[in-house]
C-alpha positions in Angstrom: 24.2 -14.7 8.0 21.1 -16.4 9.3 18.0 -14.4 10.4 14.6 -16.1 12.1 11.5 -15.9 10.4 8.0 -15.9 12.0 5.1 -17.6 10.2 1.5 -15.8 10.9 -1.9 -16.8 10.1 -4.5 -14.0 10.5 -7.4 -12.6 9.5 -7.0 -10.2 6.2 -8.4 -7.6 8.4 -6.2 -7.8 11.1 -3.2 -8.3 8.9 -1.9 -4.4 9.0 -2.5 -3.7 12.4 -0.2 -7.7 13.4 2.2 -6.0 10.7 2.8 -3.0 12.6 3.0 -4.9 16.1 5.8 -7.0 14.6 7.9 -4.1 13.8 7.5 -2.8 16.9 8.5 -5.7 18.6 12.2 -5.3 16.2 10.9 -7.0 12.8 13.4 -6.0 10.2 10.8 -6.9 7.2 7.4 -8.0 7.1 5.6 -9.4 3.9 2.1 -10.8 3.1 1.5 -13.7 1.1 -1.4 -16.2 0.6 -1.9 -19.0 2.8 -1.3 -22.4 1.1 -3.9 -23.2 -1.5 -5.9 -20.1 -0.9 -4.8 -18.0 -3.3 -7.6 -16.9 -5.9 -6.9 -17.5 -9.8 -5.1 -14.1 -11.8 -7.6 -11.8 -12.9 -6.2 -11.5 -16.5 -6.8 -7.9 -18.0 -9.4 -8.8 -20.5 -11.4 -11.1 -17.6 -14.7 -9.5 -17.2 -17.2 -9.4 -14.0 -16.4 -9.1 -10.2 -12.9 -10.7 -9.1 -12.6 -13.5 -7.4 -13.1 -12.1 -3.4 -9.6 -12.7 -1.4 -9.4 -15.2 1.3 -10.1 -14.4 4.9 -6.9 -15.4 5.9 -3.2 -13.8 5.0 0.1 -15.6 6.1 2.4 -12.8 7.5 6.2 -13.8 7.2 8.3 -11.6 9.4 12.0 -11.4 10.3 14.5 -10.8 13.0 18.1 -10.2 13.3 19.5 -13.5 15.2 20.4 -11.5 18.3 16.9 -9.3 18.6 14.6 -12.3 18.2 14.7 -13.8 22.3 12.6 -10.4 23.3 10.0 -10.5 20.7 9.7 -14.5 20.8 9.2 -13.5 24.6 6.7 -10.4 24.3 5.0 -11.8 21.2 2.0 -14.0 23.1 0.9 -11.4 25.3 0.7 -8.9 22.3 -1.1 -11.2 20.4 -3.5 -11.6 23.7 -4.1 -7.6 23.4 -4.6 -7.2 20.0 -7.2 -10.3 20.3 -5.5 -13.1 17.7 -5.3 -16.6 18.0 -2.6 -17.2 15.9 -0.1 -20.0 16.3 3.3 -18.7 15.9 5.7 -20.4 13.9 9.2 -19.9 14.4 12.0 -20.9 11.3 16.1 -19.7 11.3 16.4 -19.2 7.6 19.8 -18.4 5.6 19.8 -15.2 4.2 20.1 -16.4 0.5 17.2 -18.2 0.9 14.9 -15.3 2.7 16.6 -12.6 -0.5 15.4 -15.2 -3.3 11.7 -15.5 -1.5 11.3 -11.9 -1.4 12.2 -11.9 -4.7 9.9 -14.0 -5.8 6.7 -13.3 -4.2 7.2 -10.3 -5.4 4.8 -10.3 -9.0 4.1 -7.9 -11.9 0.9 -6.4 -11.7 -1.2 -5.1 -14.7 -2.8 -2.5 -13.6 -4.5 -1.9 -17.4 -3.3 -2.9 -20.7 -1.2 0.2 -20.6 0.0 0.2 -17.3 1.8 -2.6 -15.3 3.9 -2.4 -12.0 7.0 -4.5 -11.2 10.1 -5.3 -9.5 13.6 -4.5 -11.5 13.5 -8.1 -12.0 10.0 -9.0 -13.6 9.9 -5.6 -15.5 8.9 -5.9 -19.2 9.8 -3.1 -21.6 7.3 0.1 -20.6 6.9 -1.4 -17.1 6.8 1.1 -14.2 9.5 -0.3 -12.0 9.0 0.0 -8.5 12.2 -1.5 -6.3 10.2 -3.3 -2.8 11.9 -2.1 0.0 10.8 -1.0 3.8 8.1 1.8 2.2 5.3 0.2 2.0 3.5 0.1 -2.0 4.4 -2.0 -5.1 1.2 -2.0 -6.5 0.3 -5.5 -5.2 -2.2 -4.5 -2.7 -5.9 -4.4 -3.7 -5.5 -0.8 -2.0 -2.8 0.5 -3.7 -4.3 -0.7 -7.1 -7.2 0.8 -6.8 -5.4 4.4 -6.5 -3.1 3.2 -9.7 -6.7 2.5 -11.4 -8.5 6.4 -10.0 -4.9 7.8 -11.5 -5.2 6.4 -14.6 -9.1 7.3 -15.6 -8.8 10.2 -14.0 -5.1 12.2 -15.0 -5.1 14.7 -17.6 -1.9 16.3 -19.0 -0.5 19.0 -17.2 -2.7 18.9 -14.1 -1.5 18.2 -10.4 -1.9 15.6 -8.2 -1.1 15.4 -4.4 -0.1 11.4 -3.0 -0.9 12.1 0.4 1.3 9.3 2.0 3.2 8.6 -1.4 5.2 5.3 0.6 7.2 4.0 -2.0 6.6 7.2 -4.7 4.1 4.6 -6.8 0.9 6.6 -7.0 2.9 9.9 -7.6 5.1 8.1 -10.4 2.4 6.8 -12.0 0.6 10.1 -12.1 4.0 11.8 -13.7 4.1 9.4 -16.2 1.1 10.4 -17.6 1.7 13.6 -17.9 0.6 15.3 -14.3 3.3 17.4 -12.0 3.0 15.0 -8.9 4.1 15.5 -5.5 3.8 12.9 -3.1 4.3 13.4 0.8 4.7 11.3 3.4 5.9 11.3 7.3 8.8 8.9 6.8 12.1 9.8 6.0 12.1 6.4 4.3 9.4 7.1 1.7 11.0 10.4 0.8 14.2 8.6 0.2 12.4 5.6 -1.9 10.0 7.5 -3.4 13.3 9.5 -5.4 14.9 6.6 -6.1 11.8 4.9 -7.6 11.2 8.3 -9.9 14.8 8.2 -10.6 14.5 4.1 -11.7 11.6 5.7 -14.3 13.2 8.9 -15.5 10.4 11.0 -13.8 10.7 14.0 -12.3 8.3 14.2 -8.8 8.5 16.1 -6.1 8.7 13.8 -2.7 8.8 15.5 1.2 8.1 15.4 4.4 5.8 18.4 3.9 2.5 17.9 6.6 -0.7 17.9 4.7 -1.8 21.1 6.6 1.0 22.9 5.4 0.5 22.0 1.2 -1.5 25.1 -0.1 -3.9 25.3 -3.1 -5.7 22.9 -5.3 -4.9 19.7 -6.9 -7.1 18.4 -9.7 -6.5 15.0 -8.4 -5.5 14.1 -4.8 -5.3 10.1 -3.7 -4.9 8.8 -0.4 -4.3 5.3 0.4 -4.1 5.3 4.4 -6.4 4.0 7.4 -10.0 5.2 7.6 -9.2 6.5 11.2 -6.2 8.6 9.5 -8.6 9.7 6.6 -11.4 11.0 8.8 -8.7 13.1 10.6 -6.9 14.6 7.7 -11.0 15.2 6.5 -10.5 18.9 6.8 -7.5 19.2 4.9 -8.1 16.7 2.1 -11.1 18.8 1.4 -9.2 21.7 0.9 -6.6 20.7 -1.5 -8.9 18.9 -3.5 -9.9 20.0 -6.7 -11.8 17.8 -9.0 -11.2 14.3 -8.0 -10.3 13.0 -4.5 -9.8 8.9 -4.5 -9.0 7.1 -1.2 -8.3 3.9 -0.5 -7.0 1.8 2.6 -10.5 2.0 4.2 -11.8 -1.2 6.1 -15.4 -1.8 4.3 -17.0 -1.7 8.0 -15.8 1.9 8.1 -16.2 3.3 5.0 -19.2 5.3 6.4 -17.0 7.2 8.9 -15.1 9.0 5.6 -17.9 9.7 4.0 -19.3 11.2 6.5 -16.0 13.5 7.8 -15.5 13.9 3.6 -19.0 15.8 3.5 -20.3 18.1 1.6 -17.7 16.3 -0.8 -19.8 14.4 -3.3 -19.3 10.5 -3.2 -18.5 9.6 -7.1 -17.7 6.2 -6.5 -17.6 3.1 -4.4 -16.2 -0.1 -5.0 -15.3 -3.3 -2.7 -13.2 -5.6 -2.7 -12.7 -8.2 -0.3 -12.5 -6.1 2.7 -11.1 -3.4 1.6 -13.4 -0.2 0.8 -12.4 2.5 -2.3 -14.0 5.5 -2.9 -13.7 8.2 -5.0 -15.1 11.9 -4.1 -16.1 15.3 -6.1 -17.1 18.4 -5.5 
């Protein structure tokens, strides 16, 4: 079976809300990868100092059934017109053995810590949290995402909770259960719930993962995390504060923004914040 592919150049910024345009123009996948010969050296886990900051630019690689593409290759200019990008598409029919084995491999293990890495089934290494990429969005690759893997791990304790508001693939709330916190991750995609299982299952973790609306979750958590849009954070303000216990980290928030959480977060104590690239986390106390 042969599917097209469209090659992307964009700005990093930009890069989630092309994302989203592709798949609603009928994009079956969509990854992010570096652009050729701008990708920064590994940050090793003993490297010391600031990381290396990630290049402006992201190459976007997204993917059409062979019958859907003629509307999208149609609509796509005048979308990228609105949402103000130049970028030059780049239009490839690939086989689908060869788009399977590049999915594979750009997807990498990430080490997290010396005691905690994230991979796909095929990278794992004994210990591993195994994380199967899929259509929910987090395998621990995004600065974002890490981040939240980094806030669960200094700040879990044994036998506390911890609410993933927007748990995607079930990483952040599997990570907290395997150390020791009763995690429950929710999300408004059916396909997270699903994934998120099926990722606890992969880890033999138990997690509880629905379609629950934050306004409807009730009581405290010691430790909450968030990894969504600014704009989503600032409107979920009212409710994040009221779950959260102890620790609050959030990430997902566009470094020109960051003051527009911490601002709808008040009288929530900023702990922490770091930045990386262009991509703003933060971490909040009472």
């Amino acid at each position: 079976m042969s599917w097209i592919e469209l090659r992307l150049v964009v700005r990093r910024r930009r890069s989630d809300t092309v994302s989203h345009a592709l798949f609603e123009l009928g994009a079956v996948g969509c990854q992010e990868d570096y652009v050729a010969g701008e990708q920064p050296p590994v940050r090793q886990p003993w490297d010391t100092g600031p990381a290396a900051p990630e290049p402006d630019r992201v190459l976007l690689r997204a993917y059409w059934e062979l019958e859907a593409v003629e509307s999208a290759r149609a609509a796509l200019p005048s979308v990228l017109m609105d949402l103000g990008s130049s970028a030059q598409p780049e239009w490839l029919a690939v086989q689908e053995e060869d788009w399977s084995e590049g999915w594979r491999q750009a997807c990498e293990r990430v080490v997290v810590s010396p005691t905690l890495a994230v991979s796909p089934p095929w990278k794992a290494e004994d210990g591993d949290l195994i994380i199967e990429p899929g259509m929910a969005f987090g395998s621990g690759e995004h600065p974002t995402t890490l981040s939240c893997l980094r806030a669960i791990e200094g700040c879990a304790v044994e036998g506390e909770r911890c609410l993933d508001v927007g748990t995607g693939s079930g990483v952040l709330a599997i990570a907290a259960a395997r150390l020791g916190m009763e995690a429950w991750g929710i999300d408004i995609d059916p396909e997270s719930e699903r994934a998120a299982h099926q990722n606890a299952g992969r880890n033999g973790v138990g997690i509880r993962a629905d379609l629950t609306a934050l306004h409807a979750v009730s009581g405290r958590f010691e430790l909450v995390v968030a990894n969504l849009f600014a704009e989503v954070l600032v409107a979920l303000a009212d409710d994040l504060k009221r779950v959260s216990g102890r620790n609050l980290a959030v990430a997902g928030v566009l470094k020109d923004r960051a003051h527009t959480v911490v601002d709808a977060l008040q009288p929530m104590r900023l702990i922490s914040q770091e930045t990386e690239g262009d991509w703003c986390h933060m971490r909040f106390g009472w």
